[in-house]
C-alpha positions as CSV (number, residue, x, y, z in Angstrom):
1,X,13.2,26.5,-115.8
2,X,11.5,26.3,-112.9
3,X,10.1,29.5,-111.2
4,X,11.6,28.9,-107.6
5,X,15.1,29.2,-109.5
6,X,14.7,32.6,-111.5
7,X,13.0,33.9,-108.2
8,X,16.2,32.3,-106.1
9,X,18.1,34.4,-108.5
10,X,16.1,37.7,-108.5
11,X,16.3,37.6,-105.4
12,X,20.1,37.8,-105.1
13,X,20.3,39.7,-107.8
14,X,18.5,42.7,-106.9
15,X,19.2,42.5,-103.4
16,X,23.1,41.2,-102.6
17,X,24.3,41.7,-106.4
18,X,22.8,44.9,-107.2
19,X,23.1,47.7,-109.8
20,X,26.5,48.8,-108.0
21,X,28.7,46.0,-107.3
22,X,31.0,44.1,-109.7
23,X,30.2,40.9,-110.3
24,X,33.7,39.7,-109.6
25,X,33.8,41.6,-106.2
26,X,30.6,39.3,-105.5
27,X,31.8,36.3,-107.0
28,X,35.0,36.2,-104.9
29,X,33.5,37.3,-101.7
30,X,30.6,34.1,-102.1
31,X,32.8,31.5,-103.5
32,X,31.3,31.5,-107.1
33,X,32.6,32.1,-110.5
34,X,32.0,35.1,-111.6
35,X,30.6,33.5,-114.8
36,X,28.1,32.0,-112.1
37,X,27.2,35.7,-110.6
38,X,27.0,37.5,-114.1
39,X,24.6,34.4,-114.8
40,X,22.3,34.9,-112.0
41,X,21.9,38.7,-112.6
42,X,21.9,38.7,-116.3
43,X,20.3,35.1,-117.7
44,X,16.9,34.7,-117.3
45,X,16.8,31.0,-118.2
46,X,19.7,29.8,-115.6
47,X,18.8,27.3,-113.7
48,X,20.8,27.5,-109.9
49,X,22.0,24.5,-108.1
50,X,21.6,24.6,-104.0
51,X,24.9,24.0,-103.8
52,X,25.9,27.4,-105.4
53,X,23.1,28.6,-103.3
54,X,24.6,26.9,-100.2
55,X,27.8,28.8,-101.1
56,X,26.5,32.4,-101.2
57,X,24.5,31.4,-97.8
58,X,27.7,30.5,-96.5
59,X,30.0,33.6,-97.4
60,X,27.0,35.7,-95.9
61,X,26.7,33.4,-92.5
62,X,23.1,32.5,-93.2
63,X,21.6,28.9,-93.0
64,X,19.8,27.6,-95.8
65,X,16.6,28.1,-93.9
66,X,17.0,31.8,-92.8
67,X,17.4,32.6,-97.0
68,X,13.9,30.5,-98.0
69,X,12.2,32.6,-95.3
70,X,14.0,36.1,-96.9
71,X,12.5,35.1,-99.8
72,X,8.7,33.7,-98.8
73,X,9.7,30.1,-99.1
């Protein structure tokens, strides 16, 4: 797995997902699966496609661009 991926998913993970919030409440306000949210928080191997990341960019009103930047991209 490539190490833009897991830290794409850290990255939502610890900061929109957090300890707190159910992964269904995220899931449904992002447009995922909530398989797809419990993946990026708990498996370390899973691999995310832009287009769920496009998704969650979506749901939060933030281009594509603006998230590489949040993250050092």
């Amino acid at each position: 797995m490539s190490t833009l991926s897991r830290k794409i998913c850290e990255y939502i993970a610890t900061n929109w997902i957090g300890e707190d919030q159910a992964k269904t409440q995220f899931a449904l306000n992002h447009n995922i699966d909530e398989k797809t949210a419990r993946r990026i928080s708990n498996d370390k191997n899973y691999n995310i496609s832009l287009a769920t990341v496009n998704k969650i960019c979506e749901a939060r009103n933030l281009k594509l661009s603006e998230f590489f930047k949040l993250i050092d991209l």
